[in-house]
TORZAKE-586071 format. One line per field, with one value per residue (C-alpha): x, y, z; residue in one letter; residue number from 1. Coordinates in steps of 0.2 Angstrom, whole numbers, plus 5000, padded with zeros to 4 digits. Example, Ala and Ser with C-alpha at 12.3 -4.5 7.8 and 13.67 -1.06 7.14 Angstrom:
<recs>
X	(5062 | 5068)
Y	(4978 | 4995)
Z	(5039 | 5036)
rest	(a | s)
nr	(1 | 2)
</recs>
This chain:
<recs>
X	(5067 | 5084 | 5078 | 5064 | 5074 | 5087 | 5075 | 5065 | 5083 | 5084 | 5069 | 5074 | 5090 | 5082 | 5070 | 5085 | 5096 | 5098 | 5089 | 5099 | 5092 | 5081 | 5069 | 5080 | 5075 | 5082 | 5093 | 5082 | 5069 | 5052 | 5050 | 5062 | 5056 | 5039 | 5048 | 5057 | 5042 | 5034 | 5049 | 5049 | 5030 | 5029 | 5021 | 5029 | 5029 | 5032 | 5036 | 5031 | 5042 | 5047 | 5064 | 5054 | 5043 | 5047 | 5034 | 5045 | 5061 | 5052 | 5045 | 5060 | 5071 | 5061 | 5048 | 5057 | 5075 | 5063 | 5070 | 5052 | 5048 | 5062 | 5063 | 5044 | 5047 | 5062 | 5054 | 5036 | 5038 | 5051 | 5053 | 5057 | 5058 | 5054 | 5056 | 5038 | 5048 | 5062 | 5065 | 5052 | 5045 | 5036 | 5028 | 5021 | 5017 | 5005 | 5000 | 4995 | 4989 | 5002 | 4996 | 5000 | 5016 | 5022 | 5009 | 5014 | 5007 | 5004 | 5004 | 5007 | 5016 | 5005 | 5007 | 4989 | 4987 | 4983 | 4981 | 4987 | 4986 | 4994 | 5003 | 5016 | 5012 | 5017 | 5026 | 5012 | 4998 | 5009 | 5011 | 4991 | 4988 | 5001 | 4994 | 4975 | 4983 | 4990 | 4974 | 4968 | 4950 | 4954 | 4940 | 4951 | 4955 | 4938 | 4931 | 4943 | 4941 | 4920 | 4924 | 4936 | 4924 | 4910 | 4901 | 4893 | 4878 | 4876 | 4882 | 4897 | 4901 | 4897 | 4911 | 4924 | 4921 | 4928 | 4942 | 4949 | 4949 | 4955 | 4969 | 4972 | 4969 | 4960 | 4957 | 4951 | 4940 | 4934 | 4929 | 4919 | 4913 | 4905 | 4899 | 4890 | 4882 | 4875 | 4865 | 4858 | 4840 | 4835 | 4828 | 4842 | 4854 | 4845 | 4846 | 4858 | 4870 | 4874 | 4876 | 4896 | 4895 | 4888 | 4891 | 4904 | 4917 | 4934 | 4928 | 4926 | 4939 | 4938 | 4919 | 4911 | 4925 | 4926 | 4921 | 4911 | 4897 | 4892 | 4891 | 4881 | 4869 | 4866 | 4868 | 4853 | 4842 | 4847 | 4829 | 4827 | 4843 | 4836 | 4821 | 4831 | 4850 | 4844 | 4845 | 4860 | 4871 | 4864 | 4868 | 4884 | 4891 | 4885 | 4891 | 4910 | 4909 | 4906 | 4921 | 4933 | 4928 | 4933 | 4950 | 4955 | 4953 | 4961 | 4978 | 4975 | 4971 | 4953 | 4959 | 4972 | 4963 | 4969 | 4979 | 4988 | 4975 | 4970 | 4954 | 4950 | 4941 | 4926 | 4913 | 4897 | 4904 | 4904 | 4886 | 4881 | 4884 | 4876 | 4860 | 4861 | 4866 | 4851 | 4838 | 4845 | 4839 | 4853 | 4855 | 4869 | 4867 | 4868 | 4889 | 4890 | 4886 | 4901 | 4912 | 4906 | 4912 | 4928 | 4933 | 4929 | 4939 | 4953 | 4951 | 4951 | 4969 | 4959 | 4967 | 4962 | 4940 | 4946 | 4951 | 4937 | 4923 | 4932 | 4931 | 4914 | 4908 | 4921 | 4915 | 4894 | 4904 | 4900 | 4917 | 4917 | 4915 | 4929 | 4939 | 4942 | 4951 | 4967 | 4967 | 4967 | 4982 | 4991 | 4991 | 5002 | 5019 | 5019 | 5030 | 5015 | 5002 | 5009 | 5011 | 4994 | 4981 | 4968 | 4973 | 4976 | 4956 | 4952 | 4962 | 4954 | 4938 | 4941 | 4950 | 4932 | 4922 | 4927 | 4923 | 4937 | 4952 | 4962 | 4955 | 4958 | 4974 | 4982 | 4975 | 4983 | 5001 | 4998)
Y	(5300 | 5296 | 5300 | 5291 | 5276 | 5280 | 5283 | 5263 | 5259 | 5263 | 5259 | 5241 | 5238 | 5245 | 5230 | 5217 | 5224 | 5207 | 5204 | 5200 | 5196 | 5181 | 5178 | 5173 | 5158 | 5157 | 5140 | 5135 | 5125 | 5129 | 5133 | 5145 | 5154 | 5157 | 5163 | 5177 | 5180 | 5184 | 5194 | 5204 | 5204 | 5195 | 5180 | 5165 | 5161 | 5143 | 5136 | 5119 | 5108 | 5091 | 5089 | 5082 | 5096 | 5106 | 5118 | 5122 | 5125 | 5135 | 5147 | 5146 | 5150 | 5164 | 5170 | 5170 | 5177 | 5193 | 5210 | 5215 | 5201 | 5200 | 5213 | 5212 | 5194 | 5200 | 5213 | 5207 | 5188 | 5177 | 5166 | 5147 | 5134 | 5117 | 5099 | 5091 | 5072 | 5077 | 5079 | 5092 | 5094 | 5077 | 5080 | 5099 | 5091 | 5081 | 5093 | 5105 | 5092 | 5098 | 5086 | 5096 | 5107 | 5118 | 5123 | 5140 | 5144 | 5159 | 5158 | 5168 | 5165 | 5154 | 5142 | 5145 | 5146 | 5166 | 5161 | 5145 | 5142 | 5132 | 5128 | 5140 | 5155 | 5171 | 5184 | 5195 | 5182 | 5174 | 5195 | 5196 | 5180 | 5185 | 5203 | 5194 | 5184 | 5197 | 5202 | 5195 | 5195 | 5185 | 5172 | 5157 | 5166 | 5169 | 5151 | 5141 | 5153 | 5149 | 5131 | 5129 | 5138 | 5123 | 5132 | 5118 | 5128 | 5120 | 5138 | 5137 | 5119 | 5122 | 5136 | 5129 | 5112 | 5122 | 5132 | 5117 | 5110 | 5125 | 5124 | 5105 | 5099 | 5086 | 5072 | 5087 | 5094 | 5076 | 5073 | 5087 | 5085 | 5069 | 5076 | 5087 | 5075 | 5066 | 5083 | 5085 | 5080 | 5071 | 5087 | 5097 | 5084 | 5091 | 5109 | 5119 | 5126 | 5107 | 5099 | 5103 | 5088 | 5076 | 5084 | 5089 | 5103 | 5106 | 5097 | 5080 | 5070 | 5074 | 5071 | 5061 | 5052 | 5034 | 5025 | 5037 | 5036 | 5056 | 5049 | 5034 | 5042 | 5055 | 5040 | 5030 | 5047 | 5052 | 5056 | 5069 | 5076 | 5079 | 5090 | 5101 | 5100 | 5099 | 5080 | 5085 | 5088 | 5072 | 5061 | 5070 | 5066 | 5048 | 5044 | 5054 | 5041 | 5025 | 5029 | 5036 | 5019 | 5011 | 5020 | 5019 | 5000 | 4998 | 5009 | 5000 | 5015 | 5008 | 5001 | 5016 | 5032 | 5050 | 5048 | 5031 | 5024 | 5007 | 4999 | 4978 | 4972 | 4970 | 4961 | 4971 | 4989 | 4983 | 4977 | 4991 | 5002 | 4992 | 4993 | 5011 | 5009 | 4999 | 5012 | 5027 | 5032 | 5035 | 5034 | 5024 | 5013 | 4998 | 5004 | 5009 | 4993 | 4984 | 4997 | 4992 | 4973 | 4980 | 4989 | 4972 | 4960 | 4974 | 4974 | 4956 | 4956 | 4946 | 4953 | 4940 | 4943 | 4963 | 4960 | 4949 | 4964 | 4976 | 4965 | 4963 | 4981 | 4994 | 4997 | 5002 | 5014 | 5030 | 5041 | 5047 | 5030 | 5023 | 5034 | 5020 | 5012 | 5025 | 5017 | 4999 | 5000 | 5005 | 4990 | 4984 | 4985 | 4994 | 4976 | 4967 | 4977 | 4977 | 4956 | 4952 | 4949 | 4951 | 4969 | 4974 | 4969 | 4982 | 4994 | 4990 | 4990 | 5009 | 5014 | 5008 | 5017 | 5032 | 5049 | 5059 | 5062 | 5065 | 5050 | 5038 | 5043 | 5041 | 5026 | 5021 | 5025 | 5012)
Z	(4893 | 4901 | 4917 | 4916 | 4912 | 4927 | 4937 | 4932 | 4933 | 4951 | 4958 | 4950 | 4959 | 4974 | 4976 | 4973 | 4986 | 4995 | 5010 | 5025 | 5040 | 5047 | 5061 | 5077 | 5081 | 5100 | 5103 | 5122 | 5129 | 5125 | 5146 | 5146 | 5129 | 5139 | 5154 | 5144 | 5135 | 5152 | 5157 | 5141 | 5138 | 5123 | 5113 | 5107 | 5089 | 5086 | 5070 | 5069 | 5057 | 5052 | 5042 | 5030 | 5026 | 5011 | 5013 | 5031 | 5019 | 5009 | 5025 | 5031 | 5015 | 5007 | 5020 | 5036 | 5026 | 5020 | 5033 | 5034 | 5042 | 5053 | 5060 | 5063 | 5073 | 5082 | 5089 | 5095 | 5098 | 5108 | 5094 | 5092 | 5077 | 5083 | 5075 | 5080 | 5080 | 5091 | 5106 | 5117 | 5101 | 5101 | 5117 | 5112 | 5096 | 5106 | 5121 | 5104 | 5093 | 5080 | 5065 | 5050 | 5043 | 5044 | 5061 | 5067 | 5085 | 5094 | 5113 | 5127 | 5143 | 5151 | 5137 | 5130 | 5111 | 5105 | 5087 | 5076 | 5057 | 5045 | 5029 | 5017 | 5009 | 5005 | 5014 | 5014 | 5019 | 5031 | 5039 | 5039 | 5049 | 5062 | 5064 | 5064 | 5079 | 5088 | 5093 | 5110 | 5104 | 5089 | 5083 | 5089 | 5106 | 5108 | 5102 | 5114 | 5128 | 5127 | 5124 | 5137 | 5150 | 5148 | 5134 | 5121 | 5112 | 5096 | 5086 | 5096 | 5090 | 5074 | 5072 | 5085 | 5073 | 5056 | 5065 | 5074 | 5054 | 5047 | 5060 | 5056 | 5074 | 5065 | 5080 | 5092 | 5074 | 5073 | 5091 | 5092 | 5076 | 5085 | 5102 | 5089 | 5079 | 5096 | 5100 | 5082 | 5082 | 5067 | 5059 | 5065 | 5055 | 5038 | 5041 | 5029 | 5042 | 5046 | 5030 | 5031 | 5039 | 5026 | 5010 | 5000 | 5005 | 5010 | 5028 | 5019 | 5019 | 5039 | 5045 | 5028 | 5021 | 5019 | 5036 | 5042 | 5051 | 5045 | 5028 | 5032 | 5040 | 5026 | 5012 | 5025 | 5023 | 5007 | 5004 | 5019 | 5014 | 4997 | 5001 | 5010 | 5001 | 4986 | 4975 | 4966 | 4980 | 4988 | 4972 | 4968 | 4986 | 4986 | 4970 | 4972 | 4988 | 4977 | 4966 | 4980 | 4990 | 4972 | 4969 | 4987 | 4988 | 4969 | 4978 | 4993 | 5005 | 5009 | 5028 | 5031 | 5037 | 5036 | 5052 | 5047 | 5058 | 5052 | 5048 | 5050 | 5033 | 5036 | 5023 | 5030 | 5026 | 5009 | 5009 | 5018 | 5002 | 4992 | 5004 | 5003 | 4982 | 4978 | 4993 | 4980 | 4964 | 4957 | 4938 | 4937 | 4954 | 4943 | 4939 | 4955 | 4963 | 4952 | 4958 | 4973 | 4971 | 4961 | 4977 | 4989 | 4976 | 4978 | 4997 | 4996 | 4986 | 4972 | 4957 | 4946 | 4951 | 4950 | 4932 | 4928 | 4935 | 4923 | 4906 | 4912 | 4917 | 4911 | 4892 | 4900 | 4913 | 4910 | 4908 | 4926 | 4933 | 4922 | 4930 | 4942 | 4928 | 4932 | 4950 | 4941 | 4929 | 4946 | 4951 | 4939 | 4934 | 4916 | 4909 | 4914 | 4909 | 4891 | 4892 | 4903 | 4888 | 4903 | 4907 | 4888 | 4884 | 4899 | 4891 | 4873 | 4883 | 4887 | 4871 | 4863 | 4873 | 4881 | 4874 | 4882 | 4870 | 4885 | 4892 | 4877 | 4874 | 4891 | 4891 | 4875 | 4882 | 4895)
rest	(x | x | x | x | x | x | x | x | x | x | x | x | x | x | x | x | x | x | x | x | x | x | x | x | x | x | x | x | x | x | x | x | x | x | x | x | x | x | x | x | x | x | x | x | x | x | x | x | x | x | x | x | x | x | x | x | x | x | x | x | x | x | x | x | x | x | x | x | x | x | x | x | x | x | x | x | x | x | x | x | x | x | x | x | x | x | x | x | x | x | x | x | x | x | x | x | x | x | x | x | x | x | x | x | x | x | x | x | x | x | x | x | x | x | x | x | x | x | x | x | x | x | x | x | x | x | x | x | x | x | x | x | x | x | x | x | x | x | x | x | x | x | x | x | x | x | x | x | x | x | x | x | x | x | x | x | x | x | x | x | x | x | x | x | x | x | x | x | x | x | x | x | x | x | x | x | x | x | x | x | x | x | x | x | x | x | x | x | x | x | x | x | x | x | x | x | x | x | x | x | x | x | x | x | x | x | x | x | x | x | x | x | x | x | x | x | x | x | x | x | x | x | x | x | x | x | x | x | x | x | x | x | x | x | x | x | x | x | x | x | x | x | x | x | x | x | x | x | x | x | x | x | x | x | x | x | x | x | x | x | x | x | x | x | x | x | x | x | x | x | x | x | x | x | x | x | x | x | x | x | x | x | x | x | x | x | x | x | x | x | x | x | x | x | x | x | x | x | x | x | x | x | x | x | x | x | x | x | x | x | x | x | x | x | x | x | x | x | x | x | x | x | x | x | x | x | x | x | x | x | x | x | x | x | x | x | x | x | x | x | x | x | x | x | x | x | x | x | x | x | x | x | x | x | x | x | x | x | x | x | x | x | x | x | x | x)
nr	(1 | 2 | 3 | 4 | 5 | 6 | 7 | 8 | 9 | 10 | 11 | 12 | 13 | 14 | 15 | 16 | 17 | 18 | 19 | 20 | 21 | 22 | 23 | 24 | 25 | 26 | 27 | 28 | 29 | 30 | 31 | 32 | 33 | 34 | 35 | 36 | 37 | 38 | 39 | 40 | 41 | 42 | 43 | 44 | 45 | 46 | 47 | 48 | 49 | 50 | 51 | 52 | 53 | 54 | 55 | 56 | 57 | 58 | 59 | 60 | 61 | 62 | 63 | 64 | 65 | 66 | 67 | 68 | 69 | 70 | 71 | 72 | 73 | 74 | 75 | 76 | 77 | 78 | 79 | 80 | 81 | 82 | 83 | 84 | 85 | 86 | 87 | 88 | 89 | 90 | 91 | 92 | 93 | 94 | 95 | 96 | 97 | 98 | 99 | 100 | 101 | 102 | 103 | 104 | 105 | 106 | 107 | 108 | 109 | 110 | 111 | 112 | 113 | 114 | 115 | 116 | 117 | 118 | 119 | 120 | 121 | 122 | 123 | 124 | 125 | 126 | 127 | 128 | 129 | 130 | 131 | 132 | 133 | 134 | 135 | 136 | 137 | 138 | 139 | 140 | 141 | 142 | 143 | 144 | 145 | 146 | 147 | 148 | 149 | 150 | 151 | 152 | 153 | 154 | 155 | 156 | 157 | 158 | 159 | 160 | 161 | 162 | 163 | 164 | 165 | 166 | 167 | 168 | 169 | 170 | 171 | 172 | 173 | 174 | 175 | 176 | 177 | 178 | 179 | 180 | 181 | 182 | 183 | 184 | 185 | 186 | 187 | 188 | 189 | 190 | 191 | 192 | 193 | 194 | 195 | 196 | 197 | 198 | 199 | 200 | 201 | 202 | 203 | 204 | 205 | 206 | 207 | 208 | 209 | 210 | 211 | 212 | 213 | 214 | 215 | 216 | 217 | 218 | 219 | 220 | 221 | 222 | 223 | 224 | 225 | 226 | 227 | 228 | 229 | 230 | 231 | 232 | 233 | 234 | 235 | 236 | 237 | 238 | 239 | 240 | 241 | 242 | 243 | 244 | 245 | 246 | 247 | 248 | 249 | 250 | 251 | 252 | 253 | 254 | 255 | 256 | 257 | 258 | 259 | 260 | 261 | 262 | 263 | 264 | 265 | 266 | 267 | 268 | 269 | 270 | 271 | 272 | 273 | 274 | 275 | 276 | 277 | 278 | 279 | 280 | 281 | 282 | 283 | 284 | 285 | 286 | 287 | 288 | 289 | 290 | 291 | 292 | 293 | 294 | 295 | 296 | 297 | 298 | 299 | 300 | 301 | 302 | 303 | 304 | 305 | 306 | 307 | 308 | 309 | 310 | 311 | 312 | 313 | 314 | 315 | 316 | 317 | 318 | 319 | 320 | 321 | 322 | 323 | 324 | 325 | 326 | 327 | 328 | 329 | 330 | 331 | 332 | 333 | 334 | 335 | 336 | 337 | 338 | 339 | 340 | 341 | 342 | 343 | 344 | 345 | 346 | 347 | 348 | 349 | 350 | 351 | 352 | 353 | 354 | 355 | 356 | 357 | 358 | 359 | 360 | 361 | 362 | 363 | 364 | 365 | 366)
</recs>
């Protein structure tokens, strides 16, 4: 039994011996890591970073720090940290359209990406991208190198669509997303291979958000869409869109996009919804259409007619559209939520009416 107990002993101080080397990161220019990469026939890795990014301090701190890791990096890759707003790093951040962080690229001495991915994670995930990258007939490798030879067949596009998302090159994902959408027949546009572009998925907020003209099209033939995506993934992407149109005029998002690109306001958006609203048949089309004029008075910065729409709607909303009311009490301080009478009746309104403890009690601490 003792040495049982020795031996867990050991095996337990074993795994805390500190770790003690890092990734070397070389102090050059990025032209003078490819020409030794050349030289030593290697790959660059490039970790993309900001100084703001806490997920890069993390990578950095406990990924980069493992010896495993190290000694993996140091040995196979010409490696270089960059800041993506800094000096040559906010040039490559354009020439590699760098638009999340951390962004770790693999390229070889020509400059050409290998392999790219994003985000932290994990030692041993981070190790299973880089040895998935490493191969030259990787699925990125291959996509760009089709692309890039003046391939466009609509399965390509599909695929080199997703991984340019995956990758966060979101204006490249976005722009192809569109050269795409212009090839697609009308019946091509229904088929289930392409509804990634209209419904709901982790593509959204990139090709069917707010603005988009994916998701006006699919809201304009929500019927067609229907038949073949079935009416409850219609409805259900329709109406998320109504109440995210909603909360992000009540924050004041609704004229910032993804990319801090900015929008003009713009009346006929507005009735353009409640077109497609009242062309539906939705159940509820009748609360969707005042979230709808909610989210104009917001746009408009008319407090005063938002307030007024939500005395007057908010106790018939069904609990998932009240949800909207969470994006309403934002705007306002909590001093004068307590003292406006006005904004105490849309809290009493919800109180009253809602069915979700959860709900009803976060709403009773305002």
């Amino acid at each position: 039994m003792k040495q049982v107990l020795l031996a867990a002993i050991l095996l337990y101080s074993g795994s805390m011996v500190a770790q003690n080397r890092s990734i070397n990161f070389e102090k050059t220019t990025f032209d003078s890591a490819l020409i030794k990469a050349k030289s030593g026939n290697r790959l660059v890795f490039v970790d993309c970073i900001t100084s703001w990014c806490g997920p890069c301090k993390q990578m950095s701190k406990y990924v980069f720090t493992q010896d495993s890791v190290a000694d993996f990096f140091n040995s196979n890759f010409v490696n270089l940290q960059l800041d993506m707003e800094k000096g040559e790093g906010v040039a490559l951040r354009r020439e590699y359209n760098v638009e999340a962080y951390p962004t770790f690229l693999l390229l070889n001495s020509d400059r050409k990406v290998i392999y790219r991915f994003v985000g932290g994670m994990i030692a041993d995930s981070f190790m299973l991208k880089i040895r998935q990258g490493m191969n030259p007939a990787n699925r990125v490798a291959i996509l760009n190198e089709r692309y890039e030879a003046g391939e466009r067949t609509k399965d390509l596009l599909r695929e080199y669509i997703q991984v340019k998302l995956d990758g966060k090159e979101i204006s490249v994902g976005q722009k192809i997303a569109n050269e795409y959408f212009d090839m697609l027949s009308s019946k091509e546009k229904l088929l289930p291979e392409n509804w990634f572009l209209f419904g709901e998925n982790k593509y959204s907020m990139y090709l069917s958000n707010i603005h988009s003209r994916n998701f006006n099209y699919m809201a304009g033939h929500w019927a067609d869409f229907a038949k073949v995506s079935g009416r409850d993934a219609v409805e259900s992407k329709m109406r998320h869109m109504y109440q995210q149109i909603a909360e992000y005029s009540l924050r004041g998002w609704y004229l910032k996009d993804i990319g801090n690109k900015l929008f003009t306001y713009d009346k006929k958006e507005f009735d353009g919804y409640r077109t497609q609203i009242k062309s539906s048949k939705l159940e509820d089309k009748e609360q969707l259409l005042a979230l709808v004029d909610i989210a104009q008075a917001a746009v408009e910065k008319d407090t005063n007619q938002v307030t007024t729409l939500m005395i007057k709607h908010i106790g018939s909303f069904s609990a998932e559209n009240q949800k909207a009311t969470l994006s309403y009490f934002i705007m306002f301080p909590a001093s004068e939520r307590k003292r406006n009478a006005r904004v105490q009746q849309v809290i009493a309104a919800v109180i009253e009416s809602n069915k979700s403890e959860r709900m009803v009690q976060f709403v009773k601490s305002l």
